[in-house]
C-alpha positions as YAML, in Angstrom:
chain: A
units: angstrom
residues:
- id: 1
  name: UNK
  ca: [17.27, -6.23, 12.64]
- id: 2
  name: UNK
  ca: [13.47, -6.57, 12.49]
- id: 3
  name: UNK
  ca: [13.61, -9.76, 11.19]
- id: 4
  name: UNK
  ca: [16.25, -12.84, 10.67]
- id: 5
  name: UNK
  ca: [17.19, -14.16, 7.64]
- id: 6
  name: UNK
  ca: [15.29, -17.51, 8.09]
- id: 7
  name: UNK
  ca: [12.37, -15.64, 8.54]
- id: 8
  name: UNK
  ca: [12.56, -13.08, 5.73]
- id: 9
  name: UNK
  ca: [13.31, -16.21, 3.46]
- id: 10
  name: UNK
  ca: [9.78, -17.77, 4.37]
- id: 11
  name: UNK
  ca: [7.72, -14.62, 3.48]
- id: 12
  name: UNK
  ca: [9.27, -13.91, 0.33]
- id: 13
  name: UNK
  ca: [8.85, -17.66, -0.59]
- id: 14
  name: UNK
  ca: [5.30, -17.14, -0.54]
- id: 15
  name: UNK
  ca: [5.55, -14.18, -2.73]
- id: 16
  name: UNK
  ca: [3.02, -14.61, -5.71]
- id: 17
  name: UNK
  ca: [1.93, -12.13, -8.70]
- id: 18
  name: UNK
  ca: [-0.48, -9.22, -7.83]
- id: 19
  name: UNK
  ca: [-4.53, -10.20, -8.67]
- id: 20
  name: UNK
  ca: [-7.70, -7.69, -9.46]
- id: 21
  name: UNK
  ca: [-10.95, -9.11, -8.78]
- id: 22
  name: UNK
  ca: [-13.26, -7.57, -10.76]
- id: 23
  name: UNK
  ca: [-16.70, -6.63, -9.86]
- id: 24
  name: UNK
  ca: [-16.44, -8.33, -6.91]
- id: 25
  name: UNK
  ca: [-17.48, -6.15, -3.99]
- id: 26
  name: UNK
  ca: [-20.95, -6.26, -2.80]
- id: 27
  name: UNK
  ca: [-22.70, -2.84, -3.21]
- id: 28
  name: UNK
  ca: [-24.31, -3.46, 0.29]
- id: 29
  name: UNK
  ca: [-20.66, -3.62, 2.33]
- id: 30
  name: UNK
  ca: [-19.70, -0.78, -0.56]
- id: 31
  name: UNK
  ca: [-21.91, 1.23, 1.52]
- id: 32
  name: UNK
  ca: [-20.89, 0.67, 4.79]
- id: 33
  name: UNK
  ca: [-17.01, 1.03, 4.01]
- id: 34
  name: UNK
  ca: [-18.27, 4.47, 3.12]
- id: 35
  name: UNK
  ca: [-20.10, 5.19, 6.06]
- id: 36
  name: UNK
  ca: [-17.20, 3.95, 7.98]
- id: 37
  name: UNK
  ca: [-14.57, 6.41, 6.59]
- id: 38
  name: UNK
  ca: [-17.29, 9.08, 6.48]
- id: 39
  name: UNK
  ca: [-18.53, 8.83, 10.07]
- id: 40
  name: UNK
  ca: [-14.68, 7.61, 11.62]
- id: 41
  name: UNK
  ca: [-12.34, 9.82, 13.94]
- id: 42
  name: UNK
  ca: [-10.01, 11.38, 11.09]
- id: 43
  name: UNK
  ca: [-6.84, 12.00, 11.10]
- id: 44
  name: UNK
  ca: [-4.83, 14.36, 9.29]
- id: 45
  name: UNK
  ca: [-1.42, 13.12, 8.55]
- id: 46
  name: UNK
  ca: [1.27, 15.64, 7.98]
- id: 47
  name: UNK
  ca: [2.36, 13.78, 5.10]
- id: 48
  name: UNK
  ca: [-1.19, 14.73, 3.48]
- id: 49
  name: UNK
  ca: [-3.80, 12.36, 3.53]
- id: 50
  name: UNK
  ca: [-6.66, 11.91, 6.12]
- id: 51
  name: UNK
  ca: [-7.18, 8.73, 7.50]
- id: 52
  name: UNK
  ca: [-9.21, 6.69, 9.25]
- id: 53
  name: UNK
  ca: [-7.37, 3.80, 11.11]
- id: 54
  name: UNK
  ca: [-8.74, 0.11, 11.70]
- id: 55
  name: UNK
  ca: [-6.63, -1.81, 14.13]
- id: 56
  name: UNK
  ca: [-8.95, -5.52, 14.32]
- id: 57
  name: UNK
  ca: [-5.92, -7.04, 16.60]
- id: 58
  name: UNK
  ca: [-6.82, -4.39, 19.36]
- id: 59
  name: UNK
  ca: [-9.78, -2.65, 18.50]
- id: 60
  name: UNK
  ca: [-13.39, -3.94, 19.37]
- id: 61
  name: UNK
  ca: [-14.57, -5.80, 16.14]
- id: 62
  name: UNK
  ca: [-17.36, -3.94, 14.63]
- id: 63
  name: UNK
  ca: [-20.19, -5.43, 12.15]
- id: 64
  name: UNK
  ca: [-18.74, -3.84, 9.41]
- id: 65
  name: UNK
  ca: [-15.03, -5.33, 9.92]
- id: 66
  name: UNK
  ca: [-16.57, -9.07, 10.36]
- id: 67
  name: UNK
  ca: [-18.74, -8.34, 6.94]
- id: 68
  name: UNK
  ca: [-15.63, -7.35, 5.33]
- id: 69
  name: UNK
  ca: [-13.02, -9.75, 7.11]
- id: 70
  name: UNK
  ca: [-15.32, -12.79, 5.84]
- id: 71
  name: UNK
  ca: [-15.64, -11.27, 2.52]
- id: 72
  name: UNK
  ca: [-11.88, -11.12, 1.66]
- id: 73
  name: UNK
  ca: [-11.18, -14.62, 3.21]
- id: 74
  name: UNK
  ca: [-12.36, -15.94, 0.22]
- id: 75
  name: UNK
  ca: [-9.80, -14.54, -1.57]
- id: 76
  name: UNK
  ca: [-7.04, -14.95, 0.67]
- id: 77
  name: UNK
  ca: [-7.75, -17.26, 2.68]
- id: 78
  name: UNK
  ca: [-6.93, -17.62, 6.68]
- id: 79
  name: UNK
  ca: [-5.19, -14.46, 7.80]
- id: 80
  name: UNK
  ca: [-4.89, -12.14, 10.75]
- id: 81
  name: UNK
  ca: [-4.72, -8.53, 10.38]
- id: 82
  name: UNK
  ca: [-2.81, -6.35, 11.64]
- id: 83
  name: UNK
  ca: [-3.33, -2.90, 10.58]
- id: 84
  name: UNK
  ca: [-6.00, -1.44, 8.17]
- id: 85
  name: UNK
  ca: [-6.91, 2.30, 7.12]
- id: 86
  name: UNK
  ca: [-9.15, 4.21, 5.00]
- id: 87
  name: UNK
  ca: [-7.32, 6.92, 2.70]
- id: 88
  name: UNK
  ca: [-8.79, 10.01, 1.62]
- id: 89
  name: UNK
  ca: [-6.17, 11.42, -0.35]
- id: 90
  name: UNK
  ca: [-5.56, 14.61, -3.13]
- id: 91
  name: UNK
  ca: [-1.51, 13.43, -4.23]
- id: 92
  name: UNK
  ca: [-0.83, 10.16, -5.41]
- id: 93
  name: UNK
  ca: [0.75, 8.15, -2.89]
- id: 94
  name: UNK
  ca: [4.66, 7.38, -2.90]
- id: 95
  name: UNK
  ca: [7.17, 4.64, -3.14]
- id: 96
  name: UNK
  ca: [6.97, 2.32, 0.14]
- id: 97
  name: UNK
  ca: [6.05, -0.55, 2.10]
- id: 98
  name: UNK
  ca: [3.76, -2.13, 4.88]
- id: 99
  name: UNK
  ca: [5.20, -3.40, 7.58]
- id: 100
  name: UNK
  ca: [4.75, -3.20, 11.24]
- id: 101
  name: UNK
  ca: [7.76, -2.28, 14.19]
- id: 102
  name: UNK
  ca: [5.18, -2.71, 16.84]
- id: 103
  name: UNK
  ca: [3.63, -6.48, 15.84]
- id: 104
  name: UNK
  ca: [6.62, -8.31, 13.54]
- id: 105
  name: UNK
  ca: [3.60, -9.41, 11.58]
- id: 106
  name: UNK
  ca: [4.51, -13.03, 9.48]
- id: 107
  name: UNK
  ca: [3.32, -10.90, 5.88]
- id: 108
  name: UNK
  ca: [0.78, -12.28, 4.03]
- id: 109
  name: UNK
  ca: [-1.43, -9.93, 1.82]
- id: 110
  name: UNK
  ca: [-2.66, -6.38, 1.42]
- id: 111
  name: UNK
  ca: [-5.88, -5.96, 0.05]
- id: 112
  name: UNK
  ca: [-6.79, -2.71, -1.29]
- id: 113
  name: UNK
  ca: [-10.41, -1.84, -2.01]
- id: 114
  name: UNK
  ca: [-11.31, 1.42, -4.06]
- id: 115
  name: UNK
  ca: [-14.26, 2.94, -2.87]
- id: 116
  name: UNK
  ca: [-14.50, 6.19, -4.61]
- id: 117
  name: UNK
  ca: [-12.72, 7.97, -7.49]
- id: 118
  name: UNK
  ca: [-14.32, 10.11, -10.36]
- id: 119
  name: UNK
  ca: [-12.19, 7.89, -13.28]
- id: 120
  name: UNK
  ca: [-10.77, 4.56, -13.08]
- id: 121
  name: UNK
  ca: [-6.97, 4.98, -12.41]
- id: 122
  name: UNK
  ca: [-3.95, 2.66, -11.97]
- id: 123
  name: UNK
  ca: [-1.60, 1.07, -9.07]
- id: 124
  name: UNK
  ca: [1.48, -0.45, -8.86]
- id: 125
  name: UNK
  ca: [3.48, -3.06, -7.23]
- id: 126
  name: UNK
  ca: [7.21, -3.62, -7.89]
- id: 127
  name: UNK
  ca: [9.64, -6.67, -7.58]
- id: 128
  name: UNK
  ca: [11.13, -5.41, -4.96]
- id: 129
  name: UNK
  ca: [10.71, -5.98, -1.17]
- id: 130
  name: UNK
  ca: [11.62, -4.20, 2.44]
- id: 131
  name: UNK
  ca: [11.58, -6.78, 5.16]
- id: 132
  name: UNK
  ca: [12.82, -4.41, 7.94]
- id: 133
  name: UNK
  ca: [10.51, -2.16, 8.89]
- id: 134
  name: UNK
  ca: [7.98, 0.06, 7.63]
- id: 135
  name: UNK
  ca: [9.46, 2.50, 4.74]
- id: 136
  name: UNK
  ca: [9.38, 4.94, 2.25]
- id: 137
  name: UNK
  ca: [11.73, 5.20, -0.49]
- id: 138
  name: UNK
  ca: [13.46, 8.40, -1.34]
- id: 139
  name: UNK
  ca: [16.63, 7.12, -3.08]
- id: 140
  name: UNK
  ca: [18.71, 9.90, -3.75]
- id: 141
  name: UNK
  ca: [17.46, 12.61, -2.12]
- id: 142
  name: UNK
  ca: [18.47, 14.54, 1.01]
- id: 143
  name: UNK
  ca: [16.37, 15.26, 3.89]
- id: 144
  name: UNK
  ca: [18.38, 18.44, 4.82]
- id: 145
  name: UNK
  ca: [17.24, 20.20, 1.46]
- id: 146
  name: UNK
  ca: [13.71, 19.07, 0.96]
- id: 147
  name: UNK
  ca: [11.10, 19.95, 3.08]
- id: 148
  name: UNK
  ca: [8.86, 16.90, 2.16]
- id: 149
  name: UNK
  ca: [11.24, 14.42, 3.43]
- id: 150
  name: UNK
  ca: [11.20, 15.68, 6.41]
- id: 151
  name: UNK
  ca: [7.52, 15.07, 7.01]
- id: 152
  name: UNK
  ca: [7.14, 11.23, 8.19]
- id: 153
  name: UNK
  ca: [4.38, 9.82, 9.80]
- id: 154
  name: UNK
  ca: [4.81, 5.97, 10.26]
- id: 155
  name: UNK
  ca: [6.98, 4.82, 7.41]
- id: 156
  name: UNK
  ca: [10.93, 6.43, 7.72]
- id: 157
  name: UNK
  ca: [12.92, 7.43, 4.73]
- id: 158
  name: UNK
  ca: [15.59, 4.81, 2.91]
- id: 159
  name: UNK
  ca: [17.56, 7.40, 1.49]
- id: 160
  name: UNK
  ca: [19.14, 3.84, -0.53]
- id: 161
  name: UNK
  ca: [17.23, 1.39, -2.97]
- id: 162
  name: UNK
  ca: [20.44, -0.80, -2.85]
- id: 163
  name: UNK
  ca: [19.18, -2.30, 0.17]
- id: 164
  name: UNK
  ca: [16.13, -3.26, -1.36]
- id: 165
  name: UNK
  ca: [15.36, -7.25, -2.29]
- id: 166
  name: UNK
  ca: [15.93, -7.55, -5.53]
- id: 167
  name: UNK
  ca: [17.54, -4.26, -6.67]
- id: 168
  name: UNK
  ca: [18.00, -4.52, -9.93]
- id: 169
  name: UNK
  ca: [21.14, -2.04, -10.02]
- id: 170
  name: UNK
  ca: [20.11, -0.28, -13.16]
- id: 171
  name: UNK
  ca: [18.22, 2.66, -14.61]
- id: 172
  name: UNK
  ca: [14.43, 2.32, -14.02]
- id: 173
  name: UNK
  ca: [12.55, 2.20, -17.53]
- id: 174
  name: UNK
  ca: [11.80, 6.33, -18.61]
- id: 175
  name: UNK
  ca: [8.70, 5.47, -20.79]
- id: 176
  name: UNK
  ca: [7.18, 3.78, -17.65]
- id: 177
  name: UNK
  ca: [7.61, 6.49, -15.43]
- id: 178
  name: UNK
  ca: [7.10, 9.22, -17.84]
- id: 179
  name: UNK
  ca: [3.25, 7.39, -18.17]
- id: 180
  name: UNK
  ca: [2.79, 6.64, -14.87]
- id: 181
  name: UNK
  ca: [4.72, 8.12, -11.88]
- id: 182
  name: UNK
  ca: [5.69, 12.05, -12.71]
- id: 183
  name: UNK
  ca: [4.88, 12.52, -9.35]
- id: 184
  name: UNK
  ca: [8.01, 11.24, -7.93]
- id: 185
  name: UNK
  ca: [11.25, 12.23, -9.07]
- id: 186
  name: UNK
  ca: [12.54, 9.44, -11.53]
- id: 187
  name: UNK
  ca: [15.63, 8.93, -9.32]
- id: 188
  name: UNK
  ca: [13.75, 7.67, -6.87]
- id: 189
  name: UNK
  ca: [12.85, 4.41, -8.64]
- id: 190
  name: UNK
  ca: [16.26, 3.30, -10.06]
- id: 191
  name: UNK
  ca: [17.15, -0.20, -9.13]
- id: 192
  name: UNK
  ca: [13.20, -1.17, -9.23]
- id: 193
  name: UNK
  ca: [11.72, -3.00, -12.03]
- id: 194
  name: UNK
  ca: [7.65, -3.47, -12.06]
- id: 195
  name: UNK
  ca: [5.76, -6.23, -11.11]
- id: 196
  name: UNK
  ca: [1.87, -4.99, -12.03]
- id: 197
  name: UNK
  ca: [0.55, -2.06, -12.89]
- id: 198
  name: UNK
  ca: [-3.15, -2.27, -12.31]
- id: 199
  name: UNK
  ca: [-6.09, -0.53, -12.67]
- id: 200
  name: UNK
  ca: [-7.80, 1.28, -9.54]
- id: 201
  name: UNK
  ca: [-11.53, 1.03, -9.78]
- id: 202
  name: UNK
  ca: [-14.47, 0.83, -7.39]
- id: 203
  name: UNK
  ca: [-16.26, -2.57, -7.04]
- id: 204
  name: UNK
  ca: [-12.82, -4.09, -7.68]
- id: 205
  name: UNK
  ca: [-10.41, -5.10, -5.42]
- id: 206
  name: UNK
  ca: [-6.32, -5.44, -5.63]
- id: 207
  name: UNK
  ca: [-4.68, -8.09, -3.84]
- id: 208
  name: UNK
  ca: [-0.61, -8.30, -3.30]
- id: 209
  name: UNK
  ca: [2.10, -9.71, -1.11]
- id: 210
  name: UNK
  ca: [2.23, -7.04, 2.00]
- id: 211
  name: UNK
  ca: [6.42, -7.58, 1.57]
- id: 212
  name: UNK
  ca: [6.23, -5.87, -1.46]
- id: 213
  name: UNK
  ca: [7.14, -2.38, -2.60]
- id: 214
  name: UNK
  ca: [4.46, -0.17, -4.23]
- id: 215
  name: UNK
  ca: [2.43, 3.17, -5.25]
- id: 216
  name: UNK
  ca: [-0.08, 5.00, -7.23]
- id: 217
  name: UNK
  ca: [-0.05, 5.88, -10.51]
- id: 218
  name: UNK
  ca: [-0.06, 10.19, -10.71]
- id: 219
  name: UNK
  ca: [-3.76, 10.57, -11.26]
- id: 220
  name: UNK
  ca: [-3.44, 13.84, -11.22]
- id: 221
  name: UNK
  ca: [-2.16, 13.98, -15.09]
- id: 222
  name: UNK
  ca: [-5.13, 12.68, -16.00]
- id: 223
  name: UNK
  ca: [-7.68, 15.15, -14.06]
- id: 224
  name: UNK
  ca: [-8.74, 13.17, -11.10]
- id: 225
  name: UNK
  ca: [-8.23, 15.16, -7.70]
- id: 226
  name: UNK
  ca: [-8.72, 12.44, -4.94]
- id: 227
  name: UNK
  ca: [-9.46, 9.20, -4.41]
- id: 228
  name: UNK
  ca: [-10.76, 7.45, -1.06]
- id: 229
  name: UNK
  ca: [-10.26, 4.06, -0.51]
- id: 230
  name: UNK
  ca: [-9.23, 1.16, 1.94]
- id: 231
  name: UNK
  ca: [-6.13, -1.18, 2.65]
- id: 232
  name: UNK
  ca: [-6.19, -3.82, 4.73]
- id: 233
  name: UNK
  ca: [-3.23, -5.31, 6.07]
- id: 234
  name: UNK
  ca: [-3.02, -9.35, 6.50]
- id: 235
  name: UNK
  ca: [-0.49, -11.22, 8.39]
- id: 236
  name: UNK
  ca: [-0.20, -15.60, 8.61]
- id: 237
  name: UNK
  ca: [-1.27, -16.68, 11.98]
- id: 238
  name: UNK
  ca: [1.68, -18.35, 13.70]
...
């Protein structure tokens, strides 16, 4: 077990509802996120987006990273970090988590900040929570028959929402998924009920607890093709 009960107890007792800060991102460090995705070793996941990936725990710190590291602390106040990536993506991402096998990070926030879309779209976190290791959810499906299962990167498959923190047990609600999440097979979110369902817009940014479950909307219904943007990954310092 990644983590004991005791332990799982005092993240999800800091669990808190999701927040968009509106307007808030300087145009300056805008900019330089950019430039940072643009001009940073990619890499092409086999899962389908490109990334560019920010370790601060054991990477030299560059300007950029202190600008932005500052500028969230306002907002979340004192945190480590232990993971962070830029996403460059053409499918709206799926069900899952972020967690870390390698650090055991204490979870504190992720902070997502849009950088570049061509139409406001939406995000959402769920009520639910993983608290043993890094995951995506595929409940009800079988890895022997689809193809895309197969293809994991980081996060493995839970083949099982019943082992989720708070399952709900029941049916997920069709009119939500049917306007937000066609992109995933509505099996795959029964025993989840919502927590927010935001909107995803440059200058903003999207705060939540890093324990919880979440995803994108399916921009693709509405004409968008990609978005790039950045997560950051916070932990409480022991």
């Amino acid at each position: 077990m990644l983590r004991n009960n005791e332990t799982k107890q005092e993240i999800l007792s800091r669990l808190e509802p999701t927040k968009v800060i509106q307007n808030c991102l300087p145009k300056t460090l805008h900019h330089k996120l950019l430039d940072a995705y643009w001009t940073g070793d990619k890499n092409q996941k086999n899962t389908g987006p490109i990334t560019v990936d920010y370790f601060p725990n054991k990477m030299e710190h560059t300007d950029w990273w202190l600008e932005v590291n500052e500028f969230i602390t306002e907002y979340i106040g004192d945190h480590g970090c232990f993971a962070s990536n830029f996403y460059h993506v053409k499918h709206p991402h799926v069900l899952h988590n972020d967690d870390s096998i390698r650090w055991v990070p204490r979870l504190h926030k992720t902070v997502v900040i849009p950088l570049e879309i061509s139409a406001p779209t939406n995000f959402a976190v769920f009520d639910q929570c993983y608290l043993d290791g890094p995951v995506k959810l595929r409940h009800g499906g079988d890895p022997n028959k689809n193809a895309e299962m197969r293809n994991t990167y980081y996060n493995q498959n839970l083949l099982d929402n019943s082992v989720l923190i708070n399952y709900t047990g029941v049916e997920f609600d069709k009119d939500t998924w049917t306007k937000y999440f066609t992109h995933l097979p509505y099996e795959r979110f029964y025993g989840l009920s919502v927590e927010s369902i935001v909107t995803w817009n440059p200058g903003d940014i999207i705060i939540f607890d890093t324990a919880r479950i979440h995803c994108a909307s399916n921009f693709l219904q509405h004409g968008i093709t990609e978005k790039i943007g950045y997560s950051i990954f916070t932990n409480l310092k022991v």
